[in-house]
C-alpha positions as CSV (number, residue, x, y, z in Angstrom):
1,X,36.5,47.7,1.7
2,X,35.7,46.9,-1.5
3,X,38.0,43.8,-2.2
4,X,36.2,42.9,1.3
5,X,32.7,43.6,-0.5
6,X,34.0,41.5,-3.6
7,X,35.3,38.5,-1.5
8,X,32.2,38.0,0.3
9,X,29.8,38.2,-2.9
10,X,32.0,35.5,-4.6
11,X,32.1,33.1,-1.7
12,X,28.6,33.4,-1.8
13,X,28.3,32.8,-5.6
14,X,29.9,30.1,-4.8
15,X,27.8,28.4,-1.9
16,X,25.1,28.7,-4.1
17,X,26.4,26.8,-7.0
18,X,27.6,24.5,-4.4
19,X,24.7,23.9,-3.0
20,X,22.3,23.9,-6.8
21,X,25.3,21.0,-8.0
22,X,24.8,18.6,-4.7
23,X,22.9,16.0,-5.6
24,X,19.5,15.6,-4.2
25,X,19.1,14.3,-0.5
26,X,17.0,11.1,0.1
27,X,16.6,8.0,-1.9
28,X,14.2,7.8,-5.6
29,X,12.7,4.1,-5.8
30,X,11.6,2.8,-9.4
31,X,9.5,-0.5,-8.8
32,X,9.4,-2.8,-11.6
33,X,7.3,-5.3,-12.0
34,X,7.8,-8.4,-14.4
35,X,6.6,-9.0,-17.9
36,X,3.9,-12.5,-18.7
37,X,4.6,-15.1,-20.7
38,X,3.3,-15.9,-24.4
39,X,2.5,-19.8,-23.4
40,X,-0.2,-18.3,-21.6
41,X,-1.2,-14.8,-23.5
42,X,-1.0,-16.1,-27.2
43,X,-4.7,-17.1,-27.2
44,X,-6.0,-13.9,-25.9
45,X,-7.5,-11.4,-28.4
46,X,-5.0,-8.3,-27.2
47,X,-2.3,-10.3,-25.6
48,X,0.4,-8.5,-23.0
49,X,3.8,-8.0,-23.2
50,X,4.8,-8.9,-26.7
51,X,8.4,-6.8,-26.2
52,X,10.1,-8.4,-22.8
53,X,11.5,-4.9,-22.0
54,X,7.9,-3.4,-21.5
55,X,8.4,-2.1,-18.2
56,X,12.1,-1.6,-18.2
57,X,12.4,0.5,-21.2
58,X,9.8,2.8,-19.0
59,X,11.3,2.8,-15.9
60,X,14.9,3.5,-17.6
61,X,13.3,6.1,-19.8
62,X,11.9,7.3,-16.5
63,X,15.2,7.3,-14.7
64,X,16.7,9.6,-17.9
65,X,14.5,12.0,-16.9
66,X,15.4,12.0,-12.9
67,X,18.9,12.0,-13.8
68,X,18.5,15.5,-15.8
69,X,16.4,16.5,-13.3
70,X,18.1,15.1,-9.8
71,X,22.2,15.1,-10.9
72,X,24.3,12.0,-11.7
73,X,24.9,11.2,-8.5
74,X,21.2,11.2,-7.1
75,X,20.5,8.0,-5.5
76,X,18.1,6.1,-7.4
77,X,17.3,2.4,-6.7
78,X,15.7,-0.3,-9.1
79,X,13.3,-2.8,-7.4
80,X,13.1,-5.6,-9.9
81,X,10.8,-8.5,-9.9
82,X,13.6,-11.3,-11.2
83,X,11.8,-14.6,-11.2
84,X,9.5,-12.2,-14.2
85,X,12.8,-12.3,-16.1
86,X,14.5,-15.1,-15.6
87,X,11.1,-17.0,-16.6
88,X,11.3,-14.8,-20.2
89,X,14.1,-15.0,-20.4
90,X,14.0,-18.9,-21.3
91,X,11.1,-18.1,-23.8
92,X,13.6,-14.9,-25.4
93,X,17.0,-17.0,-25.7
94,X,18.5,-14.0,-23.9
95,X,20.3,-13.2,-20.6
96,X,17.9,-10.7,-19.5
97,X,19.7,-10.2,-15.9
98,X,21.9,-9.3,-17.6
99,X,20.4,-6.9,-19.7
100,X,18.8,-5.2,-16.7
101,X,22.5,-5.2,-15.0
102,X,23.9,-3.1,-18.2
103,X,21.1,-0.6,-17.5
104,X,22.1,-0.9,-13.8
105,X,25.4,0.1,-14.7
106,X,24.8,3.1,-17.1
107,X,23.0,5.0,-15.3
108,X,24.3,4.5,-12.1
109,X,21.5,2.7,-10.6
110,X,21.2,0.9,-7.2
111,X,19.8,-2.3,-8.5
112,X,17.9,-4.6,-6.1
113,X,16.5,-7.7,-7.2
114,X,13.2,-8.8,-5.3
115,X,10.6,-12.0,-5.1
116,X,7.5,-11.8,-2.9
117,X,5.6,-8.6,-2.3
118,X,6.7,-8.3,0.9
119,X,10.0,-7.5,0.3
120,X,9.0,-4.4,-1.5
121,X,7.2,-3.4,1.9
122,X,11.0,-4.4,4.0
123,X,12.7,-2.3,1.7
124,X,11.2,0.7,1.7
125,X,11.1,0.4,5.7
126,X,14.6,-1.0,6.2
127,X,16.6,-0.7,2.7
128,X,18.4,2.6,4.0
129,X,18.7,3.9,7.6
130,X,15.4,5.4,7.0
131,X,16.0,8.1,9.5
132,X,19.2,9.4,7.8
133,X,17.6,8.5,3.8
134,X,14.0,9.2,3.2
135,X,12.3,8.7,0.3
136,X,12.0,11.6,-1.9
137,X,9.9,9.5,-4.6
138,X,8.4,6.6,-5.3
139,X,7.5,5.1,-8.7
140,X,5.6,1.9,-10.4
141,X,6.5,0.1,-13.5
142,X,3.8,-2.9,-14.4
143,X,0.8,-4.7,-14.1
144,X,-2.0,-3.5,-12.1
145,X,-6.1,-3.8,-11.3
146,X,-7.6,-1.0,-9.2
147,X,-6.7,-2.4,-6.0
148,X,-3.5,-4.0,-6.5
149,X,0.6,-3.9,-8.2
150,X,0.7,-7.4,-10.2
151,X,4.8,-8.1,-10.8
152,X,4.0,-11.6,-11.9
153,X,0.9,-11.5,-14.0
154,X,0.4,-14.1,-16.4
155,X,4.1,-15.2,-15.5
156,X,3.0,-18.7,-14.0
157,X,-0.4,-18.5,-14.1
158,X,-2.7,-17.4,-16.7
159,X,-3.8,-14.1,-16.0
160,X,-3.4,-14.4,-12.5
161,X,-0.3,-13.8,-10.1
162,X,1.4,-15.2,-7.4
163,X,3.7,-12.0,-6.0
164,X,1.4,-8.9,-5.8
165,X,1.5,-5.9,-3.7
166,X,-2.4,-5.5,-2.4
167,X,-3.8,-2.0,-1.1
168,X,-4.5,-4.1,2.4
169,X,-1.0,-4.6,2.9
170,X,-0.4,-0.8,2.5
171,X,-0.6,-0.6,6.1
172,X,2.9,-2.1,6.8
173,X,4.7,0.7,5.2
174,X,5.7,3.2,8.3
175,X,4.7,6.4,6.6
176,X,7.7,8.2,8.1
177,X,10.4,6.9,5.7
178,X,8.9,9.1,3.2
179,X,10.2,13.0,2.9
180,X,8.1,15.6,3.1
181,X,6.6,16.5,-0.6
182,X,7.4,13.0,-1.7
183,X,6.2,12.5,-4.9
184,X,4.2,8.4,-5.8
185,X,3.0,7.7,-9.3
186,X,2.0,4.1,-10.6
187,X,2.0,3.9,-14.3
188,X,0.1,0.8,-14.0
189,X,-3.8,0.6,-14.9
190,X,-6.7,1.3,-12.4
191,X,-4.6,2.3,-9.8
192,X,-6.5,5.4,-9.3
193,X,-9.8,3.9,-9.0
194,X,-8.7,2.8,-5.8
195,X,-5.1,1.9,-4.5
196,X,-4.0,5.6,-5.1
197,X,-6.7,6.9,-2.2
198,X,-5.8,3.8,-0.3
199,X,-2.2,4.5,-0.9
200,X,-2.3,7.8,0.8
201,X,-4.6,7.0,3.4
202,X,-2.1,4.0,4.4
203,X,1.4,6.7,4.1
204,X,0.1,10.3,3.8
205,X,1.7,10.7,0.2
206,X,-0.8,11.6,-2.6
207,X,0.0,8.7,-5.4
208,X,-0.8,9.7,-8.8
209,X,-2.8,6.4,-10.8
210,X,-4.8,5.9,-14.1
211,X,-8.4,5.3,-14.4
212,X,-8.7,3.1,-17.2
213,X,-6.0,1.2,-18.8
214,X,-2.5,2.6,-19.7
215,X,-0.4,1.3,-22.8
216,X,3.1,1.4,-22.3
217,X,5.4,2.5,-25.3
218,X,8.9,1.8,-26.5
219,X,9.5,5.4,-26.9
220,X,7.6,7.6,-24.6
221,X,6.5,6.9,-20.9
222,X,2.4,5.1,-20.7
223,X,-0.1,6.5,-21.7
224,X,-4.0,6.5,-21.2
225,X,-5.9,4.4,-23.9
226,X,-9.4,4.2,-22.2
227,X,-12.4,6.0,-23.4
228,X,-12.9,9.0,-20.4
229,X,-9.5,7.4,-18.9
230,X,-7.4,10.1,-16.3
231,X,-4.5,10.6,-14.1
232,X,-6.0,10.8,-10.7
233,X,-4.7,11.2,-7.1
């Protein structure tokens, strides 16, 4: 009786440990936007993007941080604005898609390159059989105004962009391809003095955004640098 008693408390010991090391179900999608150019920032009195990595370096420090928290085998998907890099990447002298695919392959990313806007919206309604793999978070990495996700600011047009993601087209998403208790967060400024609310109207997931403007850092995640500036959902 009591090798019977011992027997069934390790088996389940060991379903729970099981079950704590399985990585986490669904899919975690980091959205990255693309950095601007100097031709057209190096007249302005606090130009953007100096450091071509800007986003990247957040979105990887970012993933570090999932990893610990989701396992290494957690999927995790990049959605990378490339015409951004490739365009820097003429003005740096450097293979920057190449760069990013390093990162890819460290950490065991899924890396998908995207153009328009729209394709942001087609994958997170098709990218995975969303049925069998919702999304269990949802993250932005870029330039944004209060109503909008910029991943070509300043990139071939001075301070304006030509691939955006607009709080009208938030529509589009089918709000079912999210999990339950997903989590959103744009690191991005302004998005909380409007997209966020727009955001969950449009998908039922609270998105966490900045009033005022966000810096972003080479060694820590954005922060707030506006007078009175919040994290808002």
């Amino acid at each position: 009786m009591i090798k019977r008693l011992l027997l069934v408390s390790f088996l389940s010991m060991f379903a729970l440990s099981s079950r704590a090391a399985a990585p986490a179900a669904g899919e975690y999608i980091i959205l990255v936007g693309g950095p601007s150019m100097y031709q057209w920032e190096k007249y302005k009195t606090y130009p953007h993007d100096h450091w071509w990595a800007n986003f990247v370096r957040a979105a990887r420090l970012r993933t570090d941080q999932l990893r610990a928290e989701l396992g290494p085998e957690a999927k995790i998907t990049w959605l990378v604005y490339r015409q951004g890099y490739e365009d820097r990447a003429k003005q740096e002298h450097q293979d920057l898609i190449s760069l990013i695919g390093s990162v890819r392959d460290k950490l065991n990313l899924n890396l998908v390159w995207f153009g328009p806007g729209s394709a942001v919206i087609n994958y997170l309604n098709n990218g995975e059989p969303r049925d069998q793999v919702k999304v269990i978070g949802f993250e932005y990495f870029g330039h944004s105004n209060r109503a909008c996700f910029m991943f070509d600011y300043s990139n071939n047009i001075d301070s304006a962009c030509k691939s955006w993601l607009h709080d009208s087209e938030l529509t589009k998403i089918n709000r079912r391809v999210f999990a339950r208790h997903a989590y959103a967060k744009s690191w991005g400024c302004h998005t909380g003095e409007e997209m966020s609310k727009k955001w969950y109207a449009a998908t039922g997931v609270h998105m966490i955004g900045a009033v005022g403007k966000t810096q972003f850092m080479m060694e820590e995640l954005p922060i707030l640098i506006s007078d009175g500036g919040k994290w808002v959902n």
